[in-house]
mmCIF file of the N, C-alpha and C atoms, coordinates in Angstrom:
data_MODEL
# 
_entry.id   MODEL 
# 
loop_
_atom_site.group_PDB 
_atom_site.id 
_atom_site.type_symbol 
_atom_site.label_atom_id 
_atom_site.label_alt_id 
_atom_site.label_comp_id 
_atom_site.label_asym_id 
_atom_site.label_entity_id 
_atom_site.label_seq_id 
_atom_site.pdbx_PDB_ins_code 
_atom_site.Cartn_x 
_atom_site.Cartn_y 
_atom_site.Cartn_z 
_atom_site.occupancy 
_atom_site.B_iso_or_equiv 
_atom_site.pdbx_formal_charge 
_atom_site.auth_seq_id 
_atom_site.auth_comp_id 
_atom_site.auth_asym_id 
_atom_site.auth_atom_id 
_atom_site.pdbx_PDB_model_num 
ATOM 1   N N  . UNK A 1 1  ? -1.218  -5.564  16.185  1.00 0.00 ? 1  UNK A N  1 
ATOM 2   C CA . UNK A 1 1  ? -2.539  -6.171  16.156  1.00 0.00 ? 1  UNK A CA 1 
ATOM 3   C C  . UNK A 1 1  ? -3.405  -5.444  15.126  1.00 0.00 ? 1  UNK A C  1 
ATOM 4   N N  . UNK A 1 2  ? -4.297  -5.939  14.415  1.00 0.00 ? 2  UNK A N  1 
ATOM 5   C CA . UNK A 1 2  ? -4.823  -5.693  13.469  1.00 0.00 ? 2  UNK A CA 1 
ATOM 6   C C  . UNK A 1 2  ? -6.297  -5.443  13.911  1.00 0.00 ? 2  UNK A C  1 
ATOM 7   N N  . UNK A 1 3  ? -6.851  -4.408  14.227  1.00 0.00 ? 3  UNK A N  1 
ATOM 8   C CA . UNK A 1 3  ? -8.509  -4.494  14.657  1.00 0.00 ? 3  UNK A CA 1 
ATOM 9   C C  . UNK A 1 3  ? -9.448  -4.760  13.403  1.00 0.00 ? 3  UNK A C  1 
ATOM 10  N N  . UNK A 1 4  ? -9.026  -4.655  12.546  1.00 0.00 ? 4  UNK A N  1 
ATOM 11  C CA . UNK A 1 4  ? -9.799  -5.029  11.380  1.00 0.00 ? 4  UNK A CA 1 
ATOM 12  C C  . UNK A 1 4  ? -9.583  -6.275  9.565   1.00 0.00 ? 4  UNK A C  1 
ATOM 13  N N  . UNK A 1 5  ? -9.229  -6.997  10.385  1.00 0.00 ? 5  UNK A N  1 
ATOM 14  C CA . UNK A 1 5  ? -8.480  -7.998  9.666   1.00 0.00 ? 5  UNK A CA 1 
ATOM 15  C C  . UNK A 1 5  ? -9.391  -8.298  8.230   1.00 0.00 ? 5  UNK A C  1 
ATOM 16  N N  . UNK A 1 6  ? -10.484 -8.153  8.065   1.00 0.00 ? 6  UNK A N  1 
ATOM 17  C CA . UNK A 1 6  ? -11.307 -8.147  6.629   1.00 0.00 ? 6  UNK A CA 1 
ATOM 18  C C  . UNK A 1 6  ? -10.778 -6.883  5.824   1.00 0.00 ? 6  UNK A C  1 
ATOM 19  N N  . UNK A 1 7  ? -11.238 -5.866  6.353   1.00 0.00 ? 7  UNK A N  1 
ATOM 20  C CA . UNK A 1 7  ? -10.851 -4.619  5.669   1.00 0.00 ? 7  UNK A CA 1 
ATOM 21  C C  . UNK A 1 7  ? -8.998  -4.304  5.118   1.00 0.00 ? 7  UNK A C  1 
ATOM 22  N N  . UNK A 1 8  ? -8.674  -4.702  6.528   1.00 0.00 ? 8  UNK A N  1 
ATOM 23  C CA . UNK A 1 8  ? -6.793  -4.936  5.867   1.00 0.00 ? 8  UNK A CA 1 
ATOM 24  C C  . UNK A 1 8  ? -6.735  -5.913  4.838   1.00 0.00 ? 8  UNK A C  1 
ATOM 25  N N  . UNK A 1 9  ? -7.360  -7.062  4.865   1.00 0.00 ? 9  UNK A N  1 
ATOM 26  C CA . UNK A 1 9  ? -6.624  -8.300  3.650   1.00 0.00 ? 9  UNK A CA 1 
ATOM 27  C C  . UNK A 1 9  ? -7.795  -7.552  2.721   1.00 0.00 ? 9  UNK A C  1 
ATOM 28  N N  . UNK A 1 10 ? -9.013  -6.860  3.046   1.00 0.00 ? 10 UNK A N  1 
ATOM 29  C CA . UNK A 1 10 ? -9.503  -6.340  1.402   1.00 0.00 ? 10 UNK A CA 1 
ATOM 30  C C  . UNK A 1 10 ? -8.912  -5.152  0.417   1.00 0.00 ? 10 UNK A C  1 
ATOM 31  N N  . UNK A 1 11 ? -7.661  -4.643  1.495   1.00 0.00 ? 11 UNK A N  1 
ATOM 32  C CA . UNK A 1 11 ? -7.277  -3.059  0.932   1.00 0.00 ? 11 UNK A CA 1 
ATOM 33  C C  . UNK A 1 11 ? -5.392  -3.712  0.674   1.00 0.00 ? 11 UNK A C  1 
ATOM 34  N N  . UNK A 1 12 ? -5.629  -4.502  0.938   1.00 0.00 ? 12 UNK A N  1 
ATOM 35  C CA . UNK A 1 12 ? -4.066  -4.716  0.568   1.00 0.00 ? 12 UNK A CA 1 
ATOM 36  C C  . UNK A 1 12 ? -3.086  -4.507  -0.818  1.00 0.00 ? 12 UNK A C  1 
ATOM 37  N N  . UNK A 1 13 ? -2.264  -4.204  -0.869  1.00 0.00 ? 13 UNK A N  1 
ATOM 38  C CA . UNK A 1 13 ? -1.254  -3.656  -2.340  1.00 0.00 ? 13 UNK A CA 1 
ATOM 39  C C  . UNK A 1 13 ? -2.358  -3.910  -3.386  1.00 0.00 ? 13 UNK A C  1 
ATOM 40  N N  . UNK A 1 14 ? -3.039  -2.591  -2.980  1.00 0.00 ? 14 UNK A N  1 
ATOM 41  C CA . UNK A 1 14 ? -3.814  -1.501  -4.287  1.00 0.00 ? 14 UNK A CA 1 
ATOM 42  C C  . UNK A 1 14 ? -2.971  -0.417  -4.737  1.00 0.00 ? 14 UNK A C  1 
ATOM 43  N N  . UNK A 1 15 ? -3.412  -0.619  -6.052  1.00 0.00 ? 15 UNK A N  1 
ATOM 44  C CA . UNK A 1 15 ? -2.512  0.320   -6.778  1.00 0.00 ? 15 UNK A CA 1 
ATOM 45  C C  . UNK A 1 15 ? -3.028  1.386   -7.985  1.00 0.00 ? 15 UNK A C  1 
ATOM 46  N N  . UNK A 1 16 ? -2.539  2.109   -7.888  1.00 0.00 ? 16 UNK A N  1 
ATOM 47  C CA . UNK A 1 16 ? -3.142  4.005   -8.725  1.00 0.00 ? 16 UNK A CA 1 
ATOM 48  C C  . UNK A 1 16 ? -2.208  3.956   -9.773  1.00 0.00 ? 16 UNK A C  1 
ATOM 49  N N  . UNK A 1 17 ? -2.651  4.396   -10.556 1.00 0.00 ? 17 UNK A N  1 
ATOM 50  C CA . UNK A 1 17 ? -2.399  5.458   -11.608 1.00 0.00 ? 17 UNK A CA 1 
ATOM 51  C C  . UNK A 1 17 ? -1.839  6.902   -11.852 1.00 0.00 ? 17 UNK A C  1 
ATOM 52  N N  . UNK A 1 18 ? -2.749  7.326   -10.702 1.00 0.00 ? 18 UNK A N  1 
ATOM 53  C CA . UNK A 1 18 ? -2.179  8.768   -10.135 1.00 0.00 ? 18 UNK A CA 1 
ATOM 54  C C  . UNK A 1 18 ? -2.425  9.753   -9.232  1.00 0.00 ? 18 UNK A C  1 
ATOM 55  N N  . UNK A 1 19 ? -2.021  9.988   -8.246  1.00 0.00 ? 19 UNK A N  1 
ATOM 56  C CA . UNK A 1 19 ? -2.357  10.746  -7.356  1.00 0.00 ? 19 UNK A CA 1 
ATOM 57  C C  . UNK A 1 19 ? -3.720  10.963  -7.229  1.00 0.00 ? 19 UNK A C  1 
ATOM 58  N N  . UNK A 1 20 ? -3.824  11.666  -8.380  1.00 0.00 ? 20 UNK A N  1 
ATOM 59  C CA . UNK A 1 20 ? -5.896  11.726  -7.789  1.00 0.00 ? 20 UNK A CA 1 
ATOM 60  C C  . UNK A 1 20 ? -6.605  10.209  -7.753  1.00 0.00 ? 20 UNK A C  1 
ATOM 61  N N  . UNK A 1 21 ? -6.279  9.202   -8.804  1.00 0.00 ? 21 UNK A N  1 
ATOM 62  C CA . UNK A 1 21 ? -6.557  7.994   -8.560  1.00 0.00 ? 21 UNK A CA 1 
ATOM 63  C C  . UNK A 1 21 ? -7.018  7.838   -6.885  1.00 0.00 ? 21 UNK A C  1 
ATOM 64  N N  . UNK A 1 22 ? -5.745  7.602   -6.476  1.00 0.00 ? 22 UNK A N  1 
ATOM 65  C CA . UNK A 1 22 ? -6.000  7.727   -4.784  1.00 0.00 ? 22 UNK A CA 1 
ATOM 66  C C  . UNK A 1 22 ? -6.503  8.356   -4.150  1.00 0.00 ? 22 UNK A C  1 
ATOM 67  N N  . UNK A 1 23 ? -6.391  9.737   -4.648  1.00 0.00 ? 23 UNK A N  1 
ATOM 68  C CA . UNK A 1 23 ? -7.381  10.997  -3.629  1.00 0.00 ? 23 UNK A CA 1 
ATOM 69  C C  . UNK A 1 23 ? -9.504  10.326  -3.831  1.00 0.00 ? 23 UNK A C  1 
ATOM 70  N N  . UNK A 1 24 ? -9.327  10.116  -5.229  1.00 0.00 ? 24 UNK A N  1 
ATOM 71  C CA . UNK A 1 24 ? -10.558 9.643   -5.321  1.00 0.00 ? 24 UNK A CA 1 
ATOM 72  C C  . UNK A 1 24 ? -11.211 8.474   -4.607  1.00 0.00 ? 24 UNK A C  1 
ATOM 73  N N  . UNK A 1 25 ? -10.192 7.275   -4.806  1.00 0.00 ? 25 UNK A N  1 
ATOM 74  C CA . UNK A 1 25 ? -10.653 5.982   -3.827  1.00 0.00 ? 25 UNK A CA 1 
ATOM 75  C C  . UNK A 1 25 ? -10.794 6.432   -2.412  1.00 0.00 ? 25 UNK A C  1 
ATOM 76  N N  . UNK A 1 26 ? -9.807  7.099   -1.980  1.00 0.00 ? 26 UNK A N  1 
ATOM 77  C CA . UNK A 1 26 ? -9.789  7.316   -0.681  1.00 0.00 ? 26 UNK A CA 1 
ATOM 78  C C  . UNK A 1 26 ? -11.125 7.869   -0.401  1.00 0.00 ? 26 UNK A C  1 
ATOM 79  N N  . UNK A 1 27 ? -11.945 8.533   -0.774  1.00 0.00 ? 27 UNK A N  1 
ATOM 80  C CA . UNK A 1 27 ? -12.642 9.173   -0.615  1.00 0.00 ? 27 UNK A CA 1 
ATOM 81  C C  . UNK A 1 27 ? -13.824 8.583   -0.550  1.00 0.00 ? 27 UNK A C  1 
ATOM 82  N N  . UNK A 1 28 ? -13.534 7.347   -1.341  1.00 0.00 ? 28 UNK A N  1 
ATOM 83  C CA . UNK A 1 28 ? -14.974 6.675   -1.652  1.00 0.00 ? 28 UNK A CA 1 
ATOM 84  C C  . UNK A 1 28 ? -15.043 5.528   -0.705  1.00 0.00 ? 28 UNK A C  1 
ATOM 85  N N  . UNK A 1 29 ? -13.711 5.321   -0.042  1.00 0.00 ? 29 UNK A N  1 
ATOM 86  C CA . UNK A 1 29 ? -13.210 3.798   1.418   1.00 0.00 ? 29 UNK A CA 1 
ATOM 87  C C  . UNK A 1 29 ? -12.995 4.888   2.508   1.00 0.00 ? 29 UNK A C  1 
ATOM 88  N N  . UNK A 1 30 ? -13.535 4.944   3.214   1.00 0.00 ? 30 UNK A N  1 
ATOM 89  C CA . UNK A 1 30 ? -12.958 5.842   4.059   1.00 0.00 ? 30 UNK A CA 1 
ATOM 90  C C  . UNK A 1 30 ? -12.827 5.262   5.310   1.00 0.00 ? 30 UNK A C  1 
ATOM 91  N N  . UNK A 1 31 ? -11.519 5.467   6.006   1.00 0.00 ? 31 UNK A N  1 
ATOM 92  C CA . UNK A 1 31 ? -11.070 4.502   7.044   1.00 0.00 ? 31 UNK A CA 1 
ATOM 93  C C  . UNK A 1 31 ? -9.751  4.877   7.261   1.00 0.00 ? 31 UNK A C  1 
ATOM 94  N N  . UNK A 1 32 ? -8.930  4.105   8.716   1.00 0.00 ? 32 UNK A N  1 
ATOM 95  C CA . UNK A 1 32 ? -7.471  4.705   8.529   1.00 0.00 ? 32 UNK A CA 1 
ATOM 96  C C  . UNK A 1 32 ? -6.921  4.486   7.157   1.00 0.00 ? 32 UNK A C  1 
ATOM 97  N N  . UNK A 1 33 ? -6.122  5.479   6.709   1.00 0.00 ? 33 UNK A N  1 
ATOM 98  C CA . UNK A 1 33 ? -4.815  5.495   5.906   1.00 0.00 ? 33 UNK A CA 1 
ATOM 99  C C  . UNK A 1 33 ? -3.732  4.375   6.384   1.00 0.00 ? 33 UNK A C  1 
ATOM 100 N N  . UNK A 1 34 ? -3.186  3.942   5.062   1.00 0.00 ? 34 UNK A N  1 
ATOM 101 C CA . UNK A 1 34 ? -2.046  3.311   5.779   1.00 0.00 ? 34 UNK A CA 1 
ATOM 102 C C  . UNK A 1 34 ? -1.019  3.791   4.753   1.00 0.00 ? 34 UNK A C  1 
ATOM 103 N N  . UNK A 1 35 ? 0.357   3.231   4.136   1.00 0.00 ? 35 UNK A N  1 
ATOM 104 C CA . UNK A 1 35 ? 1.267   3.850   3.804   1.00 0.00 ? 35 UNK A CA 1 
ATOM 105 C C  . UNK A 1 35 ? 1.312   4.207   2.222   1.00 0.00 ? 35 UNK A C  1 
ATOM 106 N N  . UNK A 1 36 ? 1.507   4.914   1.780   1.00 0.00 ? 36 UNK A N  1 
ATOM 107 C CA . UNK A 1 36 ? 1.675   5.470   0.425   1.00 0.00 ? 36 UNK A CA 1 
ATOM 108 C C  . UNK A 1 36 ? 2.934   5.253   -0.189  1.00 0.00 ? 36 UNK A C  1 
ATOM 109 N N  . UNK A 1 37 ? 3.369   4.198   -1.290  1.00 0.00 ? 37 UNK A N  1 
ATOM 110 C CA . UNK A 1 37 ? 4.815   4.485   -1.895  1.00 0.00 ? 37 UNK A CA 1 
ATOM 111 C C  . UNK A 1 37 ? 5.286   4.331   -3.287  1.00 0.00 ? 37 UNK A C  1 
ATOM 112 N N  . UNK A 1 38 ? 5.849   4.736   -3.320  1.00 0.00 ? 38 UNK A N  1 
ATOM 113 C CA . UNK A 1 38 ? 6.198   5.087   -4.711  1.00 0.00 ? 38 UNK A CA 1 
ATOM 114 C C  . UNK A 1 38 ? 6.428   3.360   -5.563  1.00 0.00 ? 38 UNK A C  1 
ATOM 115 N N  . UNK A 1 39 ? 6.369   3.821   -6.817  1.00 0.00 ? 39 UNK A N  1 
ATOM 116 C CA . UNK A 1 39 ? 6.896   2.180   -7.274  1.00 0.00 ? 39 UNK A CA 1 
ATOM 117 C C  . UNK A 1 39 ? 8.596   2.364   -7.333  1.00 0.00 ? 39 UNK A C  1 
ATOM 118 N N  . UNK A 1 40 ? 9.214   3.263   -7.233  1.00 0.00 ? 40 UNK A N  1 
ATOM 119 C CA . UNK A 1 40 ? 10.554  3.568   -6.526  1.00 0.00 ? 40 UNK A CA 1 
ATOM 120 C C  . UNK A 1 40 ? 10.569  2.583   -5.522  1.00 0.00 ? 40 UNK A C  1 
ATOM 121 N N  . UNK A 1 41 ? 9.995   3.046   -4.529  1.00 0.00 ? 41 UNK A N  1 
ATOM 122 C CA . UNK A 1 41 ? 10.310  2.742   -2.855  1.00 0.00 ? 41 UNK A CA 1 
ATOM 123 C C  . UNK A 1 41 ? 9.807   1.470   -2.696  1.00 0.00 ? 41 UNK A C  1 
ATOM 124 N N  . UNK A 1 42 ? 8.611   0.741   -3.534  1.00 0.00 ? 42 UNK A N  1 
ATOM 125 C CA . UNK A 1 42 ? 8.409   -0.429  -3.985  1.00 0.00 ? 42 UNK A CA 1 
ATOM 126 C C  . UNK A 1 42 ? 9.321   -1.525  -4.239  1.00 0.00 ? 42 UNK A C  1 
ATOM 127 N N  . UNK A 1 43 ? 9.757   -0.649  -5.031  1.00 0.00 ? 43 UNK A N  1 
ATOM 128 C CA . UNK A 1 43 ? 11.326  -1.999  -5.844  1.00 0.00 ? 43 UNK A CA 1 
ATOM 129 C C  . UNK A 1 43 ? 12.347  -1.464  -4.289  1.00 0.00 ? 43 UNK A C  1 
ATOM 130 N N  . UNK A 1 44 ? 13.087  -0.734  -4.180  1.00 0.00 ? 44 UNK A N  1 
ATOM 131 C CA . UNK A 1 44 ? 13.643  -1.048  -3.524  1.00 0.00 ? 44 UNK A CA 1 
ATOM 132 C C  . UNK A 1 44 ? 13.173  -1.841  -2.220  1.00 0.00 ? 44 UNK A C  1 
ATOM 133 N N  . UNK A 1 45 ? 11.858  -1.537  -1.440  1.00 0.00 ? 45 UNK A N  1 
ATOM 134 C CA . UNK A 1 45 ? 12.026  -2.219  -0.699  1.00 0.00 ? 45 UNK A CA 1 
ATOM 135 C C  . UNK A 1 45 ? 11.678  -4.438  -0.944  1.00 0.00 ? 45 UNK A C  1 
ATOM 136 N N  . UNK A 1 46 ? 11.484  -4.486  -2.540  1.00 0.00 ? 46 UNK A N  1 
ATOM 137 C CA . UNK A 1 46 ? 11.770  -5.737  -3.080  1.00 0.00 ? 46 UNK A CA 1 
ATOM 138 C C  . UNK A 1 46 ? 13.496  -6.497  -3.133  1.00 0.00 ? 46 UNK A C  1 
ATOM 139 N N  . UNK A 1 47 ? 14.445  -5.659  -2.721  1.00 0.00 ? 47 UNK A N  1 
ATOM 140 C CA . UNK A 1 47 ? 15.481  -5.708  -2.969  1.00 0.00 ? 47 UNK A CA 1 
ATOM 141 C C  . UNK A 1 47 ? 16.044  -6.883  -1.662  1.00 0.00 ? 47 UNK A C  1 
ATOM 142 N N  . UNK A 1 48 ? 16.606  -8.058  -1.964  1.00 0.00 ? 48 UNK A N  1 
ATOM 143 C CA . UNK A 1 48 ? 17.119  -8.593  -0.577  1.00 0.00 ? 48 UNK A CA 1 
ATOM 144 C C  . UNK A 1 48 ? 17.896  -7.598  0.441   1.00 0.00 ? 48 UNK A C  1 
ATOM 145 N N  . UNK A 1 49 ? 17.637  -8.394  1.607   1.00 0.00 ? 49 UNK A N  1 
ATOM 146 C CA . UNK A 1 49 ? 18.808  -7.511  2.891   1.00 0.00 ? 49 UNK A CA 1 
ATOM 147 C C  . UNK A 1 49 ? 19.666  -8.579  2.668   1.00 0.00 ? 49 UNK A C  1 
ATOM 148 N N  . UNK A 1 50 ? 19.293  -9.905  2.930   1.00 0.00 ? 50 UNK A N  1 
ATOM 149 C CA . UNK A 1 50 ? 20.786  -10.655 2.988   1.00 0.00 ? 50 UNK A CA 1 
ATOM 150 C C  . UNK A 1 50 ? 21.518  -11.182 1.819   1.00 0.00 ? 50 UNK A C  1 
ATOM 151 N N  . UNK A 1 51 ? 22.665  -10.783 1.455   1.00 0.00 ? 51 UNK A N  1 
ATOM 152 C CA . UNK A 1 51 ? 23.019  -11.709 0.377   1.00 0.00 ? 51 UNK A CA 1 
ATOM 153 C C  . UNK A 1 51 ? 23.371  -13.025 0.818   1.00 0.00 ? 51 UNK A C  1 
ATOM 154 N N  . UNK A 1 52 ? 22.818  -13.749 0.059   1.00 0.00 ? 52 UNK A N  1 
ATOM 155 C CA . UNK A 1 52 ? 23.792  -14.892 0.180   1.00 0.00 ? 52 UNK A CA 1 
ATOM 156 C C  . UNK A 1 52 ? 24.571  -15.254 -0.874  1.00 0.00 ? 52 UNK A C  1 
ATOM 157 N N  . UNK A 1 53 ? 25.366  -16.256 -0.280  1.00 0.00 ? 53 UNK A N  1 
ATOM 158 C CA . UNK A 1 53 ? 26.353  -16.406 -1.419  1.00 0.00 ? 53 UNK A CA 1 
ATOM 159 C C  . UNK A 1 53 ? 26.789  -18.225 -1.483  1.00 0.00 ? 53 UNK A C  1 
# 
């Protein structure tokens, strides 16, 4: 359940530059954290689970 459904669809896949990028926004939105990932962990998790064939 989502208690804040404006603020989630307004913070959704934002994206940095660099570490402080984020340390800075964060600082300036302040509210729960949610997950941090790499553009690594990005693509993979873009990757299908099922193949089909």
């Amino acid at each position: 359940m989502v208690d804040d459904i404006v603020n989630t669809r307004s913070n959704h896949m934002v994206f940095f530059r660099s570490r402080t990028h984020l340390d800075d926004w964060r600082e300036s939105n302040p509210g729960p954290e949610g997950a941090v990932l790499t553009v690594e962990q990005t693509h993979a998790l873009s990757v299908p689970i099922i193949e089909t064939s």
